[in-house]
N, C-alpha and C positions, 0 to 999 in steps of 0.2 A: 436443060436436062433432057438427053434420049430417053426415048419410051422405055428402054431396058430399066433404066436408073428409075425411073420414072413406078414402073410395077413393083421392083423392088419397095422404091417408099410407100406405094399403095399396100404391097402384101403387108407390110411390119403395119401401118396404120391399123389394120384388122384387128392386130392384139401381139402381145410378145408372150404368152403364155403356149402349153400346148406342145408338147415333144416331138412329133410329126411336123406340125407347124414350124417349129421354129427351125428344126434340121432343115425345112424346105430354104427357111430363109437365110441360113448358112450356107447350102449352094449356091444360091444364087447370087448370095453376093462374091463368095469365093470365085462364080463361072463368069462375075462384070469384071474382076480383078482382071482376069486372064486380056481380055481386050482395052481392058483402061487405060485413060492415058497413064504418064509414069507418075505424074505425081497426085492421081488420085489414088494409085493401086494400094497404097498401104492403107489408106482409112478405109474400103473395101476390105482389105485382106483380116482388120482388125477386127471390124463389123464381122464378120465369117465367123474366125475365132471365137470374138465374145458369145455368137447364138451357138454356137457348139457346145461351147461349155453351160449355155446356158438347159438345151438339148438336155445335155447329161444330167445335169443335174436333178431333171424332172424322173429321170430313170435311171440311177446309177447303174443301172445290171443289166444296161443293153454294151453286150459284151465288144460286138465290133467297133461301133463308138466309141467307146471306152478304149478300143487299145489307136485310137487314128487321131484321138487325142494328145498324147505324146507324140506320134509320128509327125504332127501340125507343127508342135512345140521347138523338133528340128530344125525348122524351117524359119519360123515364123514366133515371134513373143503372143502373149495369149494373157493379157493384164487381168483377164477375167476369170482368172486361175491362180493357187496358191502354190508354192510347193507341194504342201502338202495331199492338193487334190492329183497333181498331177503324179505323188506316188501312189495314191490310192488307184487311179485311173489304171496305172500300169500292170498294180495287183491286180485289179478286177480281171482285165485283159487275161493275165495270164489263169485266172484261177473258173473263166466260163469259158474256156476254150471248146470244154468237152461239149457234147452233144446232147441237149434237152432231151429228158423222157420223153416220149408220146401219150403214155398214157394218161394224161393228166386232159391235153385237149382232146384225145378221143373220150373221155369222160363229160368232158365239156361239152361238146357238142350234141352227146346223148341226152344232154337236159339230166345228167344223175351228179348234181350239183354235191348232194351225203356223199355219194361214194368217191366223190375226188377229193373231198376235204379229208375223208379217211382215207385214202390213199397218201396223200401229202405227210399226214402224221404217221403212217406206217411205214413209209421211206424215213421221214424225219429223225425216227427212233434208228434209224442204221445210219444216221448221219447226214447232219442237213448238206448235201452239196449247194454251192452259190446256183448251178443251174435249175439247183431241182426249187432253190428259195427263187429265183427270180418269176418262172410259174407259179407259182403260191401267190406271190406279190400282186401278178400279174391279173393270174384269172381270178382269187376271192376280193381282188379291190375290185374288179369290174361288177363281185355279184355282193360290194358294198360290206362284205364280212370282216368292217372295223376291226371289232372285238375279238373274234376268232384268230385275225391277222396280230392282233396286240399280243393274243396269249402264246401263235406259234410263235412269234419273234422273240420272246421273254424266254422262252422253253428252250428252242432249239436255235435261234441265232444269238443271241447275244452271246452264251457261254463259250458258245467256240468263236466265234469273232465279233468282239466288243463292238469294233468299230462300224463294221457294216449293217451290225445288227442294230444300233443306235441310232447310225445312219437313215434307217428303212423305219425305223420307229419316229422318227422325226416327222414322215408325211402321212405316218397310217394314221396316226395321233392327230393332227392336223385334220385332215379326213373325216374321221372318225368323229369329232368336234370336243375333244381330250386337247382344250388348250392349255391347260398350264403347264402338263406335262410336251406338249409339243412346242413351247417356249422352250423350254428347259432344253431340251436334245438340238433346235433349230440354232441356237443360242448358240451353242457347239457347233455346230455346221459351219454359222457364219465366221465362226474366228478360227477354225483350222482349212475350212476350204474357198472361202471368202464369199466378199454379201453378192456379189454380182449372180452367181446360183440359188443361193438359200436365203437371200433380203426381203422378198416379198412375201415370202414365203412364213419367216419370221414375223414380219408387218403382221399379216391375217393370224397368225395366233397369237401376239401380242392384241388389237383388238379384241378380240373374242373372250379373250381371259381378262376385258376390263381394263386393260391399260391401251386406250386409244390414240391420247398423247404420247406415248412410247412407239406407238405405231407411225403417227403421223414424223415425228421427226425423224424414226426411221427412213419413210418413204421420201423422205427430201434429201438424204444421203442416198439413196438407192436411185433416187433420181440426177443427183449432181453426177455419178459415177454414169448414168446411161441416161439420156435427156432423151433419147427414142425409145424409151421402156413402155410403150403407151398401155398397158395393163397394169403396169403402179403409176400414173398419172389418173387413169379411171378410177381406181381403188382411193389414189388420195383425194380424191374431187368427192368418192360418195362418203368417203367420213369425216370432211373438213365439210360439205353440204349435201347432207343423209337425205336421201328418198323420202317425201312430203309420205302424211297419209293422212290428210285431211283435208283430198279433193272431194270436189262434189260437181256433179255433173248437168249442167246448163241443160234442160230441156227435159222432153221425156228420151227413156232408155229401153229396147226393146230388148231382155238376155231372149235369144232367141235358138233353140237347139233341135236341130236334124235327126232321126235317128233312124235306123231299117236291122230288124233283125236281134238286138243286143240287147233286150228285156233286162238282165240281171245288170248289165253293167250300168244302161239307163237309170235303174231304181237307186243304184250308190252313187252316181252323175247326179240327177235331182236329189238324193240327200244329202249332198254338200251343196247345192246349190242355196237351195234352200232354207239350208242352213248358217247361211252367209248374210253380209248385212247388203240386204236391198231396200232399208228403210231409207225414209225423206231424206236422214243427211245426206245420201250418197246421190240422192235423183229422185226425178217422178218413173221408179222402175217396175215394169211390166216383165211376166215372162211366158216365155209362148213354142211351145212342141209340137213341132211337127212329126206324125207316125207317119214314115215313109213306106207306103204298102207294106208292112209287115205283117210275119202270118206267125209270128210269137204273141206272148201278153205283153208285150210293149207296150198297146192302147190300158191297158187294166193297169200294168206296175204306173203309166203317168197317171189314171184317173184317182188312183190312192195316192199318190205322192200330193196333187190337187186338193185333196181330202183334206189331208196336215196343215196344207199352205192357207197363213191368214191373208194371206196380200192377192195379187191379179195375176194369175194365172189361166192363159188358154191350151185345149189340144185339140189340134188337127188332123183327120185321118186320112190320109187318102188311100186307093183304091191300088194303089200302083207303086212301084220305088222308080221317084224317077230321077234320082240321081242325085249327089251333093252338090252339084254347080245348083240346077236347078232348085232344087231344095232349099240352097241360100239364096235364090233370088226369089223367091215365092215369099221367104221370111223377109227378105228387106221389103218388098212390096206392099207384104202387109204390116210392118211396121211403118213406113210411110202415109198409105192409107189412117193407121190410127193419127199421125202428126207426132211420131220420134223421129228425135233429132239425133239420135245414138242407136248402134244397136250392135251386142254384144254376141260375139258367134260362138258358141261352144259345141265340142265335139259327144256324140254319147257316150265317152269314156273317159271323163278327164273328172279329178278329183280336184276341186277348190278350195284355199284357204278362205277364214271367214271373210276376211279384209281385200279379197281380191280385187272388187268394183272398185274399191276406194284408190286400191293400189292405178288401177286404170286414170280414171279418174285422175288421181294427181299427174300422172306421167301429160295426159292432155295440156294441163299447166307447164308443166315442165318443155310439153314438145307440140306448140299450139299449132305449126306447120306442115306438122306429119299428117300420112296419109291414111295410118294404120297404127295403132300399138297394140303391140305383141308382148309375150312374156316369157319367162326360162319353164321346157319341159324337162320334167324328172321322171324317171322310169320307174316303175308300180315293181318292180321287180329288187331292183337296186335304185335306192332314192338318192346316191351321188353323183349316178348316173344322168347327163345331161342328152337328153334327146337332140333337143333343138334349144337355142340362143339366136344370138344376133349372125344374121348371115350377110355374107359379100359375094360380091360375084368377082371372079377371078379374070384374068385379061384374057383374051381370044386367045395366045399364044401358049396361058399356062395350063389352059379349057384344053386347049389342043394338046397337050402335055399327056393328059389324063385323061384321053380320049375319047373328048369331049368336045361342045360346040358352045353349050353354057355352062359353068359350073360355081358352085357357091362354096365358100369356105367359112366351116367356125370354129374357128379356135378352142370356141369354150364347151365341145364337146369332148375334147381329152382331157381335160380338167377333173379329178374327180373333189380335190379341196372346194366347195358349194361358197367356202366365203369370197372367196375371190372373187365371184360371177355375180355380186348384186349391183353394180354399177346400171346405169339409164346412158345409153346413147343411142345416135343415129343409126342404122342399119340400110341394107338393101331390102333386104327380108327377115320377116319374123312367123312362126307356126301359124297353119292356120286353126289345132286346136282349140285355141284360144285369146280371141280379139275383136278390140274395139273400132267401129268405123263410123265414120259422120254419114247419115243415108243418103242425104242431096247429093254431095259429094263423090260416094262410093256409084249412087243412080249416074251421076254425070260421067264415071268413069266404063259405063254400061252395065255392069256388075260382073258376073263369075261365067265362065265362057263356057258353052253347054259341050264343045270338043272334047274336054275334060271329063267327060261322065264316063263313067257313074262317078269316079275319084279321080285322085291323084293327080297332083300340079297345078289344081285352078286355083289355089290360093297364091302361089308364087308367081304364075301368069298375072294373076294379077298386080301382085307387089311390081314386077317388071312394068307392067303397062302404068301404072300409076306412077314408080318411079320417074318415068320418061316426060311424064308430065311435070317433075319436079317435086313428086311426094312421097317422102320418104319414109320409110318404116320405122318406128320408135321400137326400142327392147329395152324393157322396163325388168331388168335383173330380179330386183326385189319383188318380183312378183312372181310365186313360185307355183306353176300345177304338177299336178302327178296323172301321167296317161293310163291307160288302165289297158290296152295293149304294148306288150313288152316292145324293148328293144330286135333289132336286127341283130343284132349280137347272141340274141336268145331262142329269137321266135326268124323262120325261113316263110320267106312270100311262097305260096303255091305256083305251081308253074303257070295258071291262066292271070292270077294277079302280077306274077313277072313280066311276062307279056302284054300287060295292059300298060304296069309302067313303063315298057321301053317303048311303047306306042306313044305313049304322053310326053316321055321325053321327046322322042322326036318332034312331033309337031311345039311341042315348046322351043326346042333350038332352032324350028325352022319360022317360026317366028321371032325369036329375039335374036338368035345370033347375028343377024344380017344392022344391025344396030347396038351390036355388044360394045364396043368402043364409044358411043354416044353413053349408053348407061354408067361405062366406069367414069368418065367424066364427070357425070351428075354426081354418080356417090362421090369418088373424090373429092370434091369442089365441097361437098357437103359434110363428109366425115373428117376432112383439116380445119373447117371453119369451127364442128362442133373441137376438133381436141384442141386447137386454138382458143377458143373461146375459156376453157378449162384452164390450159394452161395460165392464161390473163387472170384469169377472174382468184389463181392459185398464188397468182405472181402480188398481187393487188394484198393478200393476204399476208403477208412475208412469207409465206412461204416454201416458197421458189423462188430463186435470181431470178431480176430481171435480165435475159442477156441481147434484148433489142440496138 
């Protein structure tokens, strides 16, 4: 296998979900066809096809795809398309030719979130156009307006077109967590435009609505039809053997949280925290705040949150902010000093389910190797919204692509259906919001590298240097926080924190890039073993054909 052949199977390894994602991995395999030999070029050329259509399917009312899918079909069969899709595809083409309003992102980006939803319904009432529904679709799923999205599609798309309207109701439903109704539409999907688009998609609301068995046998058809589907191999791996939650954690456990500045946000941080179970099942659990020179009531909102707490609780003030690298290494130090064998890093903005330690916890059973686990963030703004997931680092060549020197890919952040994303596997990187690390361990790795100060990158610097060492990041799906500073999508960095991050990136590329190629080896070597290992362990179940 050349390195060409070679990134391809690492990118698709990543995940097969994700419309950006997968159009990537439709070029590319498309651009191996063009130099392959002759008789690889068709199973290349069908690989292309099938993630195109798979692409569309994630967004039928991305109009130019929509019409260069027929134009493929010319040339080339497309097994992963029905008739059907492929007249719908041609309609769409012609019917978003026209030119998108502006005013709907210039609303957008004003943050006047009311005035574009009423703008949407005041266009709507003169006629939903497909371009003016595909903004609708586009920008209120991103700010998670399920229900809003339910009602304009009921209102104004379905009466003038059944089909598209039905169509678009099948994922907000989905989304939205309106399984039986997103059975019912998805159900439709699969038999007029076929399961290779809407199969998994089906899967996750069959679960959801209780029929898991319909799901699973599902996903073994959807698997027999695409064996490199590796996002319904992860999905049937977590419902055929569901995420434990009743780890418990060998030693003492340090929750240990940083803060400078964010008084209000702190006091809702420690009441979920707090609120969580850190009793003995979970561990011998301590939890310990550091006031990072702050000149708010940070030190006052933690000494009342203390008040509340019956368990062990410390705070620390210091004099100065002297940075999150520093800050976490002051906290693993002095979790060390007490003799924890854990310690649990959270950000002063992150909302906890109660179950989260446990959630940890189990994954260390699950991934006793790793060097970190991490967990899915969800935006405080829009909770379909996935901040962060399981991240990969991309090959020097496709880094350089995207003009870059290291660069990480996650799939599972254009995801907005959440049931998909609960899967546990290997990663390169996971947030450093929120995660677990072994202290000896994390001490032997040096800890969080003070270049990074005050923020930004020292937790992934770290995942890199740990990787190299052969430790790899765990991403524990089912474990869900909510950040409490918005997305990039919402919220624009200041021009002196833009600058700081493009300082951080550089000194990051100019440490790892020069060993980028060492590192994709390590994950690769390591994320075929884990989807190997799944695969086996699915096979062993009857599940899946054996096809060794």
């Amino acid at each position: 296998m050349n390195s060409t052949e070679q990134a391809l199977r690492d990118y698709l390894s990543f995940g097969t979900i994700g419309h950006n994602h997968l159009l990537g991995g439709a070029q590319k395999a498309f651009g191996q066809a063009g130099s392959a030999k002759p008789g690889d070029r068709p199973g290349l050329v069908a690989l292309g096809s099938r993630l195109f259509a798979m692409a569309w399917a994630e967004f039928p009312l991305n109009g130019p795809l929509a019409a260069e899918l027929p134009r493929l079909a010319a040339s080339f069969s497309n097994p992963a398309m029905t008739g059907e899709a492929f007249r719908l595809a041609r309609r769409l083409a012609r019917s978003l030719a026209a030119d998108a309003p502006v005013e709907p992102a210039r609303l957008f980006a004003q943050g006047d979130f009311p005035g574009m939803a009423a703008w949407f319904e005041s266009e709507a009432a003169k006629g939903a156009g497909l371009p003016l529904v595909a903004q609708a679709v586009q920008l209120q799923g991103l700010l998670s307006q399920w229900d809003w999205l339910v009602d304009f599609l009921e209102r104004h798309v379905v009466p003038a077109d059944p089909e598209v309207g039905r169509l678009l109701l099948a994922d907000t439903c989905l989304a939205g967590g309106r399984y039986g109704r997103a059975v019912a539409e998805l159900e439709r999907a699969v038999a007029l435009y076929g399961l290779a688009g809407w199969g998994l998609r089906l899967a996750s609301a069959q679960a959801g609505a209780g029929d898991a068995d319909g799901a699973v046998r599902l996903l073994g058809r959807v698997l027999e039809d695409f064996p490199e589907h590796v996002t319904a191999l992860l999905y049937l791996d977590s419902l055929v053997f569901p995420p434990g939650r009743t780890g418990r954690l060998d030693g003492k456990c340090a929750v240990s949280i940083y803060s400078y500045n964010k008084a209000e946000e702190l006091g809702r941080t420690l009441e979920s925290v707090l609120a969580s179970n850190l009793g003995p099942e979970v561990g011998d659990v301590t939890v310990r705040v550091l006031v990072n020179g702050s000149t708010d009531d940070s030190r006052a909102v933690a000494e009342a949150s203390r008040n509340r707490f019956s368990g062990n609780m410390e705070i620390v003030a210091l004099p100065v902010n002297v940075g999150a690298p520093a800050a976490r290494n002051w906290l693993l130090d002095a979790a060390r000093r007490d003799g924890a064998r854990w310690i649990a890093f959270l950000d002063d903005d992150v909302l906890v389910p109660r179950d989260w330690l446990v959630g940890l916890a189990a994954g260390v059973e699950d991934f006793p190797e790793a060097g970190v686990w991490g967990c899915r963030v969800a935006d405080v703004r829009s909770p379909s919204l996935v901040q962060h997931g399981d991240g990969f680092l991309l090959s020097p060549d496709e880094a350089a692509r995207r003009g870059g020197r290291v660069s990480l890919q996650e799939p599972c952040v254009e995801v907005m259906a959440e049931s998909l994303l609960g899967y546990r596997r290997y990663a390169a990187s996971v947030t450093g919001c929120c995660h677990l690390f072994e202290t000896d361990s994390l001490a032997e790795s040096g800890g969080f590298d003070l270049l990074f100060s005050p923020s930004q990158f020292d937790d992934l610097d770290l995942d890199l240097r740990r990787l190299r060492q052969g430790k790899l990041a765990a991403y524990l799906g089912d474990v869900r926080i909510t950040h409490l500073r918005e997305s990039t999508h919402f919220l624009k960095l200041s021009e002196g924190a833009a600058a700081r991050s493009e300082m951080h990136r550089h000194i990051l590329e100019e440490r790892h890039a020069p060993v980028l190629p060492e590192l994709c080896a390590i994950q690769r070597a390591a994320v075929r073993a884990d989807l190997a290992a799944r695969r086996e362990r699915l096979q062993k179940s009857g599940l899946l054909p054996d096809n060794s």
